[in-house]
Backbone as CSV, one residue per row, in Angstrom:
resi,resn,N_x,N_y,N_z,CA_x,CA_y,CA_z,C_x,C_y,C_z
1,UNK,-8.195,-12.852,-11.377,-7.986,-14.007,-10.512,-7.005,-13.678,-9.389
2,UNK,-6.011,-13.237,-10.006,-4.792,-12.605,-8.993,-5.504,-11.730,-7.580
3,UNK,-6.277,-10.994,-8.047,-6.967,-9.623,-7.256,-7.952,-10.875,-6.266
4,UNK,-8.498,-12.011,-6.807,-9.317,-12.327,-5.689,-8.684,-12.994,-4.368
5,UNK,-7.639,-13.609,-5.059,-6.380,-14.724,-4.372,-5.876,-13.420,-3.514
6,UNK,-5.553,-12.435,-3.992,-4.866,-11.692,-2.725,-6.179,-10.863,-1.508
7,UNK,-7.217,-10.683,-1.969,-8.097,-10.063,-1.471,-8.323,-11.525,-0.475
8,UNK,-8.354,-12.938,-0.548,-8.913,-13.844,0.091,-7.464,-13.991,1.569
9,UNK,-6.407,-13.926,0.493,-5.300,-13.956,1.859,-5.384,-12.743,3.078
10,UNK,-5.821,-11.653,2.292,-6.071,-10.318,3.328,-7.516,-10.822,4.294
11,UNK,-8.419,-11.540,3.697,-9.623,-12.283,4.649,-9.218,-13.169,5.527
12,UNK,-8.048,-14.230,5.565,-7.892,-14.669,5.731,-6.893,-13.927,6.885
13,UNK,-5.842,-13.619,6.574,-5.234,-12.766,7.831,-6.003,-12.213,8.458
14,UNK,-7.140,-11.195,8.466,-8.338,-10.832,9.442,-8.506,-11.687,10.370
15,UNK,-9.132,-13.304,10.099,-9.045,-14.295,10.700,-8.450,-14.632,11.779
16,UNK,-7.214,-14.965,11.472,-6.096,-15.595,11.926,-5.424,-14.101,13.260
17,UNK,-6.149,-12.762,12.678,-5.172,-12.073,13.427,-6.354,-11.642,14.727
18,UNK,-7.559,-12.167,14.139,-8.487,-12.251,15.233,-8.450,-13.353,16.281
19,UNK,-7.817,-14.510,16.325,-7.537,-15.794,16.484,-6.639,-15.602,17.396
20,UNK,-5.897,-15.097,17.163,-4.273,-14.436,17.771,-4.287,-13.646,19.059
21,UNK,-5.257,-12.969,19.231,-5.634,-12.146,20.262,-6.189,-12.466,21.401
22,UNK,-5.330,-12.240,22.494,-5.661,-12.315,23.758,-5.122,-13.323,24.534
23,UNK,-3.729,-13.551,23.830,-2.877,-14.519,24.436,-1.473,-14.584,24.924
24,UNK,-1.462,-12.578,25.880,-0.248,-12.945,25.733,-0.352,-12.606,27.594
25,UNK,0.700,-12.897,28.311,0.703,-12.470,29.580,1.341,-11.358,30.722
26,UNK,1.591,-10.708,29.537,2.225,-9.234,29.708,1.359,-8.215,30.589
27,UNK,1.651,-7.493,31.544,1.353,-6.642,32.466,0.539,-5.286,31.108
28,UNK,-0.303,-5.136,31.339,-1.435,-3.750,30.797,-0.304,-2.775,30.499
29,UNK,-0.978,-2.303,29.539,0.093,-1.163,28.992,-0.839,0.281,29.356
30,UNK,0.074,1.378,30.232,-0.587,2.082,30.553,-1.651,2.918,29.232
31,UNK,-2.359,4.073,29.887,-2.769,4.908,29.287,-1.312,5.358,28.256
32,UNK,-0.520,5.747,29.072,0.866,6.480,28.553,1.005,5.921,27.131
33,UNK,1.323,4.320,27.961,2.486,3.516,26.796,1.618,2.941,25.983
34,UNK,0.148,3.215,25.753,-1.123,2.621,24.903,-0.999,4.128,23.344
35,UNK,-0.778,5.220,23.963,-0.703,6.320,23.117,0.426,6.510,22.313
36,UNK,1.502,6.308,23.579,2.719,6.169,22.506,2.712,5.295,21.391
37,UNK,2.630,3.710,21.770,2.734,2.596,21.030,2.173,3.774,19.603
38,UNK,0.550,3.434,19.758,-0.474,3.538,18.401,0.404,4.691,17.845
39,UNK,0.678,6.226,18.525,1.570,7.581,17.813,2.328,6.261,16.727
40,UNK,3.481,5.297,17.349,5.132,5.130,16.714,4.151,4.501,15.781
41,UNK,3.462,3.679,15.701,2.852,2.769,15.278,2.011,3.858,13.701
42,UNK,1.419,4.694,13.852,0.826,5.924,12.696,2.406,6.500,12.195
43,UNK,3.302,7.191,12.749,4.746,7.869,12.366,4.957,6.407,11.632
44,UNK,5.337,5.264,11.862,5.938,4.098,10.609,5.214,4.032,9.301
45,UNK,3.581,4.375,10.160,3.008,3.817,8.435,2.886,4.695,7.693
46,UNK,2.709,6.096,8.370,2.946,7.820,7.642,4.203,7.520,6.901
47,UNK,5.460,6.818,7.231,6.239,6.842,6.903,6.961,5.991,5.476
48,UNK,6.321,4.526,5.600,5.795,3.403,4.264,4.938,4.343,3.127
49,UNK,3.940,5.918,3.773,2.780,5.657,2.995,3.593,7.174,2.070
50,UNK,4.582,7.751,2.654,5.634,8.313,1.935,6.685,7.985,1.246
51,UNK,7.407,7.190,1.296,8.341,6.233,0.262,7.103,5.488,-0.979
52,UNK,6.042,5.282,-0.669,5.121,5.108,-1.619,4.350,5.885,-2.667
53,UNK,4.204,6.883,-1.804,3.930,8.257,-2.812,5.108,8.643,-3.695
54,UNK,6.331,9.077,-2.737,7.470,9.084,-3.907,7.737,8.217,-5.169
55,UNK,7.491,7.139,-4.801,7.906,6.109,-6.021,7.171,6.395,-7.241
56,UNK,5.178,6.345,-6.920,4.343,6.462,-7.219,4.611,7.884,-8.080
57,UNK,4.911,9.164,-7.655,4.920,10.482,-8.266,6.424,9.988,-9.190
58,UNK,7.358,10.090,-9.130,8.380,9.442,-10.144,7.881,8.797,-10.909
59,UNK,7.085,7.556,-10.835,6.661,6.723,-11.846,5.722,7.660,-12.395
60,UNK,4.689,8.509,-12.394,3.731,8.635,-12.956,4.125,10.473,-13.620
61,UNK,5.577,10.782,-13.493,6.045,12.075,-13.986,6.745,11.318,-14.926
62,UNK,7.698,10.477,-14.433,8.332,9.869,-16.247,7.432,9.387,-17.013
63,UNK,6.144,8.301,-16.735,5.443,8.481,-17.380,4.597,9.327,-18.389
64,UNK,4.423,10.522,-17.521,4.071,11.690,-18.659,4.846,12.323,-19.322
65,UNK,6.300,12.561,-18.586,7.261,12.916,-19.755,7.328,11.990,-21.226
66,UNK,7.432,10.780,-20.569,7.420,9.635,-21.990,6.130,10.230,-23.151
67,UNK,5.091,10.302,-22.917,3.895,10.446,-23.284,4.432,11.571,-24.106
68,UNK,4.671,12.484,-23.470,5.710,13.761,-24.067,6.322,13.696,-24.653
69,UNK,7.175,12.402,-24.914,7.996,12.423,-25.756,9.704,13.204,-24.900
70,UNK,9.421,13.063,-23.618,10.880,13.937,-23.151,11.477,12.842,-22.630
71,UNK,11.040,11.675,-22.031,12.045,10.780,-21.582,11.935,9.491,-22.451
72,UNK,12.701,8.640,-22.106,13.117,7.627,-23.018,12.705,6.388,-22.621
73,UNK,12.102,5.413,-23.509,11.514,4.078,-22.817,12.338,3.700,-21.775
74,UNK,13.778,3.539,-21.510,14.770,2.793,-20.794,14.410,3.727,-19.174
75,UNK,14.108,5.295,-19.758,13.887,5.588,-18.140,12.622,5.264,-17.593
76,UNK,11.400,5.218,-18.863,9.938,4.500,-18.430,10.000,3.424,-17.144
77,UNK,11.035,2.438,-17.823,11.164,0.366,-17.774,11.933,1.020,-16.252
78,UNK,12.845,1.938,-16.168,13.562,2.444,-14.791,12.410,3.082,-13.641
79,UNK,11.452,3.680,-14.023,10.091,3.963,-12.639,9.555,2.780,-12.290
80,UNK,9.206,2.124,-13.379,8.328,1.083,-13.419,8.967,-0.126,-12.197
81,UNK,9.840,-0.262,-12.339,10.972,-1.255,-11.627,11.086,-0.629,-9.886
82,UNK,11.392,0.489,-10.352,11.899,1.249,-9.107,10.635,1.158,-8.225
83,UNK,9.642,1.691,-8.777,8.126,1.185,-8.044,7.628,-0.128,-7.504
84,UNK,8.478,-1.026,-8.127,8.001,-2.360,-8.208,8.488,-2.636,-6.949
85,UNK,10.015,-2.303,-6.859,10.889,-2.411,-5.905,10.421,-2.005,-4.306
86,UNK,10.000,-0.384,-4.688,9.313,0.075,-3.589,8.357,-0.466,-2.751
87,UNK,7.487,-0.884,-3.505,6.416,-1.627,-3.472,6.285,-3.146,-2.406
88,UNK,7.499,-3.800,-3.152,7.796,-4.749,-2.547,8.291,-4.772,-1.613
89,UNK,9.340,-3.172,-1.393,9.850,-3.503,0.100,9.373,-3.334,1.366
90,UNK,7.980,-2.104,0.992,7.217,-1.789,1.868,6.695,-2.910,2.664
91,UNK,5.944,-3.540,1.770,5.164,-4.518,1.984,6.135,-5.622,3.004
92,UNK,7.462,-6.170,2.703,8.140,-6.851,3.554,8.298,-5.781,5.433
93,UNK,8.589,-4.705,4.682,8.806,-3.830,6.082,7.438,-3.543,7.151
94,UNK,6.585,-3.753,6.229,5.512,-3.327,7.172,5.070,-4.444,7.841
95,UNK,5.331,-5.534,7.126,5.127,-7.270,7.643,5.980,-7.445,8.681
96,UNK,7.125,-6.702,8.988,7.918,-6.748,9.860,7.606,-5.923,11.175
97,UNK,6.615,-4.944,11.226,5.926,-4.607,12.215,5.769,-5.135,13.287
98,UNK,6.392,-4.693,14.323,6.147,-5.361,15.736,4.849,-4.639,16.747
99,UNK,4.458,-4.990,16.717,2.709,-4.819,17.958,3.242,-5.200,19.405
100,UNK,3.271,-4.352,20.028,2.910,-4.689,21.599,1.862,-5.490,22.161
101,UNK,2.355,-6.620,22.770,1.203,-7.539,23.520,0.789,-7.264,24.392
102,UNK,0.696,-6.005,24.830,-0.021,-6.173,26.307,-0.536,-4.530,26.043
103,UNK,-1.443,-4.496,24.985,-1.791,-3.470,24.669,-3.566,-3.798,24.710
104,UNK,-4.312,-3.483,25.277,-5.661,-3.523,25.206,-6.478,-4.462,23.825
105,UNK,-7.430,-4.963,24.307,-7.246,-6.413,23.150,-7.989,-5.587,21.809
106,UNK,-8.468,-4.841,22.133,-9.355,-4.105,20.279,-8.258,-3.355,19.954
107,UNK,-7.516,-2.318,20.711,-6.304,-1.514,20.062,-5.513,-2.646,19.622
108,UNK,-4.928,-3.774,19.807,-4.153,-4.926,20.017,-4.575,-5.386,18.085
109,UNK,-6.224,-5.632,18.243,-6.688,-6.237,17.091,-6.659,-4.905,16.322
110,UNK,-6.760,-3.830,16.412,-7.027,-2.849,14.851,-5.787,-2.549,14.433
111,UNK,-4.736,-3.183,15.199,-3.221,-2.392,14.767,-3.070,-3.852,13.976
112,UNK,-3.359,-4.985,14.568,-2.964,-5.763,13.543,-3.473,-6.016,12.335
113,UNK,-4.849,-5.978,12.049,-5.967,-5.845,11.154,-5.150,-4.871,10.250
114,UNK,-4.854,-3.541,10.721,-3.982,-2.497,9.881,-3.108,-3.222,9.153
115,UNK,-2.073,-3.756,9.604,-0.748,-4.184,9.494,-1.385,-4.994,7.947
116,UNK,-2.010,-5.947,8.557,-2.559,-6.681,7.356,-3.328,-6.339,6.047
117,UNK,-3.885,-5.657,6.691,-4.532,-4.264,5.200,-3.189,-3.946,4.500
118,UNK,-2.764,-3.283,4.961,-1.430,-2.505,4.256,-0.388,-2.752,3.899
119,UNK,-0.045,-4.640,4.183,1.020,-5.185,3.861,0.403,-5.502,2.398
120,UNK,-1.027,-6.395,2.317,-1.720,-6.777,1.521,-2.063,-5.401,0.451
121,UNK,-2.430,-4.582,0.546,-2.114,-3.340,-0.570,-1.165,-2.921,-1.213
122,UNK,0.132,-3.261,-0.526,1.708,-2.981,-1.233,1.676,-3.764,-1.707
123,UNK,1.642,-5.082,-1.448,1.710,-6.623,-2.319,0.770,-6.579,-3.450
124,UNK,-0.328,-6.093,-3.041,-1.281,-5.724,-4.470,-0.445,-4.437,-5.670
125,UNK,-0.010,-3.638,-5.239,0.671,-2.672,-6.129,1.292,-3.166,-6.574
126,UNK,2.381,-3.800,-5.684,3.635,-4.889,-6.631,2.907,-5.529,-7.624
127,UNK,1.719,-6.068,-7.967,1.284,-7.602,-8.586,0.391,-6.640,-9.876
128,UNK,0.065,-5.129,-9.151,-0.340,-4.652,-10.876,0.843,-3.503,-11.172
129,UNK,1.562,-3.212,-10.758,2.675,-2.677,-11.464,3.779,-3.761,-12.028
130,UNK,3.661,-4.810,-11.956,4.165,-5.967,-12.451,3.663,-6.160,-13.848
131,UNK,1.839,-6.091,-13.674,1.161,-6.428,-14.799,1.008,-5.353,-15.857
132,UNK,1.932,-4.161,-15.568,2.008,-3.189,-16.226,3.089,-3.566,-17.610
133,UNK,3.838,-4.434,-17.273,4.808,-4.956,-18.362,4.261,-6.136,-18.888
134,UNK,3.104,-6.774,-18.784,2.675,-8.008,-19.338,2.035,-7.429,-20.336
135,UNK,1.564,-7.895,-21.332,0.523,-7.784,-22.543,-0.699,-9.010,-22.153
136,UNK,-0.146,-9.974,-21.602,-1.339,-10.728,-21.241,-2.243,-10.083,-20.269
137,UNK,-2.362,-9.120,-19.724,-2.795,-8.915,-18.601,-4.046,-7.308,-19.463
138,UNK,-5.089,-7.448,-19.668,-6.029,-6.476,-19.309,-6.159,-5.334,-19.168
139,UNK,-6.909,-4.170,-19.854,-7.014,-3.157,-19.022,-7.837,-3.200,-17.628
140,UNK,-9.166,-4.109,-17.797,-9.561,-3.954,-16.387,-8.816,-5.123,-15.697
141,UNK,-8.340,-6.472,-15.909,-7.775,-6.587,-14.950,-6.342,-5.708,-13.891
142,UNK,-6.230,-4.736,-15.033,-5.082,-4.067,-14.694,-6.410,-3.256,-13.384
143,UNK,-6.763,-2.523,-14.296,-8.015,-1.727,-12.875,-8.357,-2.474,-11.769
144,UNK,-8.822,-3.383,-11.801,-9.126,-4.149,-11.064,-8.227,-4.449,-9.556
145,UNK,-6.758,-4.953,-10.403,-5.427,-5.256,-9.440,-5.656,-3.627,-8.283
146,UNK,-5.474,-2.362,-9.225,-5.446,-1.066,-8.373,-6.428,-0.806,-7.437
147,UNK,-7.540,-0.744,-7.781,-8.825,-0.917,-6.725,-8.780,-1.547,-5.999
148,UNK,-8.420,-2.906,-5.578,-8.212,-4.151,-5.020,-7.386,-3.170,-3.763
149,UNK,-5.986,-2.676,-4.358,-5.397,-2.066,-3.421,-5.560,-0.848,-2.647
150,UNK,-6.839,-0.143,-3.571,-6.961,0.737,-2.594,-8.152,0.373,-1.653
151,UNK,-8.824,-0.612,-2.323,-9.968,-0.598,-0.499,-8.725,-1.684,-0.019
152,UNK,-7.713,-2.073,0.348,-6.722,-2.788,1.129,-6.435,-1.767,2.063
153,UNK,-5.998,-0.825,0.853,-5.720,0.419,1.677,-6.282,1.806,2.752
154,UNK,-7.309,1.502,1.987,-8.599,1.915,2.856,-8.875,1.391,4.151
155,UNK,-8.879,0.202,4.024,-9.318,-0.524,5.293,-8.176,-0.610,6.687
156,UNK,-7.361,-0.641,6.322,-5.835,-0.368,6.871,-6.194,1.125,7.667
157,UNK,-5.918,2.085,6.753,-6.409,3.439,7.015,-7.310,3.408,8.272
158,UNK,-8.557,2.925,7.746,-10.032,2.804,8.680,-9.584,2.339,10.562
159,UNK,-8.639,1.553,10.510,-8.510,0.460,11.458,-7.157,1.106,11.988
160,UNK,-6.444,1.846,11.562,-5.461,2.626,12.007,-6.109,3.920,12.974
161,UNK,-7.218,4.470,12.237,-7.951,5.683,12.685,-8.839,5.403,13.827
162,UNK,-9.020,4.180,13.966,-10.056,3.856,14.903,-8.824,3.428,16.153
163,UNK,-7.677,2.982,16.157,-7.107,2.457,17.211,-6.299,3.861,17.501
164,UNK,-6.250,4.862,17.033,-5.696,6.554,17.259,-7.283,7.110,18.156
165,UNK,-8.076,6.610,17.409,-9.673,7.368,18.361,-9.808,6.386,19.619
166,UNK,-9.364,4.965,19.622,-9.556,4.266,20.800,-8.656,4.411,21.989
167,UNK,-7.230,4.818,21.616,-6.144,5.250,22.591,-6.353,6.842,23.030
168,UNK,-7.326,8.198,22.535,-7.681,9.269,22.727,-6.506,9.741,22.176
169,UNK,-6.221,9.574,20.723,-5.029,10.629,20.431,-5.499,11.360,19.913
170,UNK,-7.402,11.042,18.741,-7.439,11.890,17.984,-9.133,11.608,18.500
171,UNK,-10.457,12.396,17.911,-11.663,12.445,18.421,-12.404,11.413,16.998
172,UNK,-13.171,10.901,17.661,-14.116,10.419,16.549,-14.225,11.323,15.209
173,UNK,-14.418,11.342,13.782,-14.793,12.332,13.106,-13.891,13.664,12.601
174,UNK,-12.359,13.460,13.561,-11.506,14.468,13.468,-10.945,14.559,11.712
175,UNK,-10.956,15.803,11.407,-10.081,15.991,10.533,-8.811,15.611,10.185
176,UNK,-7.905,15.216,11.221,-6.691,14.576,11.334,-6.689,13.144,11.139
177,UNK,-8.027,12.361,11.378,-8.132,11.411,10.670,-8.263,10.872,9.252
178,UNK,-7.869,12.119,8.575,-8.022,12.113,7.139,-6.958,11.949,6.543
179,UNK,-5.826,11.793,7.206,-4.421,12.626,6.810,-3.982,11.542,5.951
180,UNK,-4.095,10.583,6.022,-3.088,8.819,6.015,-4.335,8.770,4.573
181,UNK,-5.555,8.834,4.744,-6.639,8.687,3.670,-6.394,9.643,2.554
182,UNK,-5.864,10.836,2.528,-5.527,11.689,1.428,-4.418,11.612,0.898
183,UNK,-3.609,11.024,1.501,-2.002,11.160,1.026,-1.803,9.426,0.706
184,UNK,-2.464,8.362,1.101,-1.880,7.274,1.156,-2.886,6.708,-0.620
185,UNK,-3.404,6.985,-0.938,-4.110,6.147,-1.420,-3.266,6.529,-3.331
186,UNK,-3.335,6.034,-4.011,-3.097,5.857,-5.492,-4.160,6.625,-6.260
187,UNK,-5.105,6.581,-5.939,-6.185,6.745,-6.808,-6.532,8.298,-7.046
188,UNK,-5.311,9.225,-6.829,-5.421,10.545,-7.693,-5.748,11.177,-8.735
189,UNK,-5.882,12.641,-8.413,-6.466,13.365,-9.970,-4.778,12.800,-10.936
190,UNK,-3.697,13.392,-10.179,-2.577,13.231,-11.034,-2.335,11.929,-11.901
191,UNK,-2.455,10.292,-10.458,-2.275,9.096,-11.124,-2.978,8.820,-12.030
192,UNK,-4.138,9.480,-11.664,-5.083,9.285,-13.095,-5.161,9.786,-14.802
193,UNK,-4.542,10.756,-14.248,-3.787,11.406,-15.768,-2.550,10.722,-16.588
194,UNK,-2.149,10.629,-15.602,-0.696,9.321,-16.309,-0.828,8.200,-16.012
195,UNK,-2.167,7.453,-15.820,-2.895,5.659,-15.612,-1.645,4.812,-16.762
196,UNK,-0.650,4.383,-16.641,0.079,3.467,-17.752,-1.082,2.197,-18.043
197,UNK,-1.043,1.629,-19.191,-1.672,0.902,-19.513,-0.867,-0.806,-19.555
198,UNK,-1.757,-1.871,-19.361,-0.818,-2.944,-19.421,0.079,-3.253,-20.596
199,UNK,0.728,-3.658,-20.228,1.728,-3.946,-21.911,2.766,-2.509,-22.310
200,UNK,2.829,-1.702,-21.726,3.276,-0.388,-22.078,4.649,-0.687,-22.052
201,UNK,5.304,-0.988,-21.007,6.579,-0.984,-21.353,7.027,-2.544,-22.180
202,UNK,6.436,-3.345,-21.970,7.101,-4.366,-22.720,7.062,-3.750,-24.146
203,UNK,5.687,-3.792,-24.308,6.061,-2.418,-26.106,7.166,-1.942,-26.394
204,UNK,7.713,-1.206,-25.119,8.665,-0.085,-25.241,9.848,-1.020,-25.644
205,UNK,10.080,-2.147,-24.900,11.086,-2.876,-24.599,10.932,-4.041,-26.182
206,UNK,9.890,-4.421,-26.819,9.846,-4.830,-28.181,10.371,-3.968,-28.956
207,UNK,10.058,-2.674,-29.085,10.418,-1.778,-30.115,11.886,-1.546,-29.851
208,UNK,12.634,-1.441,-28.819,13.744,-0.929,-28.830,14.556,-2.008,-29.486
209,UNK,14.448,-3.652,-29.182,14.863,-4.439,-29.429,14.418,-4.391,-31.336
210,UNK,13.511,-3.891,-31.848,13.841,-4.164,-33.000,14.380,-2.974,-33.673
211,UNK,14.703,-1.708,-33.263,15.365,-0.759,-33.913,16.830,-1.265,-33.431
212,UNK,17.632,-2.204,-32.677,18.708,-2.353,-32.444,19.371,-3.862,-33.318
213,UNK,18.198,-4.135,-34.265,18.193,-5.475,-35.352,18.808,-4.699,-36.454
């Protein structure tokens, strides 16, 4: 239910950010300052889509240490959080994204379309790394929540790559358009090896509480 409610607000921002466009009265932004913008504009989210990976590789190495038996539930319940955290702040920071108005009206719309993909994918991570400590919560709804975020994330990606091919930074089809798509997304050989399951740490966090009875 969660996964459709956030997938409908990300439809819904599409909307609204299509709505938005073409109303501002700002002098044309050159060729120049059309390339720069979209560059600062890819360097921020290269930059969100690295504090995300970090969190993500921490969480999913203590995880396998745990599995291992080398780290300790308390440092498990410590990725898990720390991710959560991450997660959440991205998502506020990238919402905080400022767009140039007087930037050509489709570059104008795919940077915001982006913005909205990718705020809406961090907010999705937050809401199943959340559900990673529930027991009420599913294995597939747990799947479900992650997928959710990566076509968020995907689409973000897509609409980022197209306003880099519409300003001529990069060519239709370029290899360099791959870069943000290989590194940004969750859905790794690695994450997949250490997938935590829902309920995992609250477990952790039941059991400790009754060996301390």
């Amino acid at each position: 239910m969660r996964s459709i409610l956030l997938t409908g607000m990300l439809l819904i921002g599409m909307v609204l950010s299509a709505c938005g466009n073409g109303n501002n009265n700002a002098a044309p932004a050159t060729e120049e300052e059309v390339q720069e913008t979209v560059q600062q504009f890819y360097n921020e989210m290269s930059k969100f889509d690295q504090l995300g990976k970090d969190a993500l590789e921490n969480f999913n190495t203590t995880l396998a240490s745990y599995s291992a038996g080398q780290a300790t539930g308390d440092e498990l319940t410590e990725a898990v959080d720390h991710f959560q955290d991450t997660a959440a702040d991205i998502a506020d920071q990238v919402n905080g994204v400022k767009i140039a108005g007087n930037l050509p009206d489709e570059i104008e719309k795919l940077l915001r379309d982006s913005v909205i993909a990718f705020q809406s994918a961090y907010s999705i991570k937050e809401q199943a790394s959340k559900s990673a400590v529930s027991p009420d919560v599913t294995a597939e709804e747990f799947d479900s929540l992650n997928q959710q975020a990566d076509v968020a994330m995907l689409y973000g990606i897509s609409k980022l790559n197209e306003a880099r091919v519409n300003a001529g930074l990069i060519e239709a089809g370029s290899t360099d358009a791959a870069v943000l798509e290989t590194e940004g997304t969750a859905g790794t050989d690695d994450a997949a090896e250490t997938e935590i399951q829902p309920g995992t740490v609250a477990e952790i966090e039941a059991e400790a509480g009754n060996a301390s009875e």
